[in-house]
C-alpha positions in Angstrom: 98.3 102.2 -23.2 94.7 103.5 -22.8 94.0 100.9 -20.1 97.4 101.6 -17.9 96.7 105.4 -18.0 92.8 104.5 -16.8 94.3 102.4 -14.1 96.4 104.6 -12.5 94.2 107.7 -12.7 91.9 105.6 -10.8 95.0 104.7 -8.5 95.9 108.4 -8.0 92.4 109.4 -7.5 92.4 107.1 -4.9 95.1 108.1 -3.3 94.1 111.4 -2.8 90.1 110.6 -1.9 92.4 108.4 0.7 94.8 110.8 2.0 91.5 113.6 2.1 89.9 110.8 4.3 92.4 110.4 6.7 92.9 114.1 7.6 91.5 115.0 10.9 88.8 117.3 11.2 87.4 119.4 13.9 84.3 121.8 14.6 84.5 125.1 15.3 81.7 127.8 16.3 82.2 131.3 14.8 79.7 134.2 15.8 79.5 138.3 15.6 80.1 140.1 13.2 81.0 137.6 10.2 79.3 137.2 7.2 78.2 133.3 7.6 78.2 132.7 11.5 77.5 129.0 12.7 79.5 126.5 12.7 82.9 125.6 10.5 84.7 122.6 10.3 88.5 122.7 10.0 91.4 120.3 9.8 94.4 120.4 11.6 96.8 123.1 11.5 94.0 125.5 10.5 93.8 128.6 12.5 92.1 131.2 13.5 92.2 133.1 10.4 91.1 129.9 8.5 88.2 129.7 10.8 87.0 133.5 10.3 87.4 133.1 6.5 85.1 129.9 6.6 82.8 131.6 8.7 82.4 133.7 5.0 84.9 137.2 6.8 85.0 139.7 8.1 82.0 142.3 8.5 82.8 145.8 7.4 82.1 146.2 11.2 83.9 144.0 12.8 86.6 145.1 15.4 89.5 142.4 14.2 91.7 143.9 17.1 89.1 142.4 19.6 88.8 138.5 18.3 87.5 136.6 21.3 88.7 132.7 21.6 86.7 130.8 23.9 88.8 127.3 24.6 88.5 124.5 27.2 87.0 127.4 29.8 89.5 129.9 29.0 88.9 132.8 27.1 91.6 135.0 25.2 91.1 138.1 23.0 93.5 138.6 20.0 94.4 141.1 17.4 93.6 139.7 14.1 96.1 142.5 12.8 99.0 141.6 14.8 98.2 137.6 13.9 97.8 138.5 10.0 100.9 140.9 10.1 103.3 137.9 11.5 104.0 140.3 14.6 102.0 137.2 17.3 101.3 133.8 17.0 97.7 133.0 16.5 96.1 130.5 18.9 96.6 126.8 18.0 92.1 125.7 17.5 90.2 122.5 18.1 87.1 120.7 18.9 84.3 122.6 20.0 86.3 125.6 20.2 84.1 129.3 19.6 84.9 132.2 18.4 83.5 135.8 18.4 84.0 138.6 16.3 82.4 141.8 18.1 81.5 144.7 16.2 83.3 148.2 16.6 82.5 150.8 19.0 
């Protein structure tokens, strides 16, 4: 009984080592007023949120209503309120994507 419970932990532990492998990852560049800027990496369906919290949050002077998304030459600002509050879709993120927190005013 011992030896089948061994063999499939090592099975299931597998699996999920596997499954953790095959997610896809991408790098994104968080700056301003964070508390860990650099670089983040996330997986698909993270978003911006994910990315700011990885980047370690918020700084007590952040301005979360001005959240600047630089993305394949474009750049957007968003309201991290608004995005957190349900009220607007956050942006969809990817590779080599930055984003910059500015500080209040």
């Amino acid at each position: 009984m011992k030896k089948l419970l061994c063999v499939y932990l090592v099975c299931l532990v597998a699996a999920v080592l596997g499954a953790e492998n095959s997610a896809r990852y991408f790098s994104v560049t968080v700056t301003g007023a964070v508390a860990k800027p650099g670089i983040v990496k996330l997986n698909d369906g993270c978003g911006l949120g994910d990315a700011i919290s990885r980047a370690g949050a918020f700084t007590r002077f952040a301005d979360r209503k001005q959240v600047v998304v630089r993305s394949k030459g474009e750049e957007k600002t968003y309201d991290l309120d608004l995005i957190f509050k349900g009220s607007v879709k956050g942006p969809a993120l990817g590779e080599g994507d930055t984003v910059f927190v500015p500080e209040r005013k």
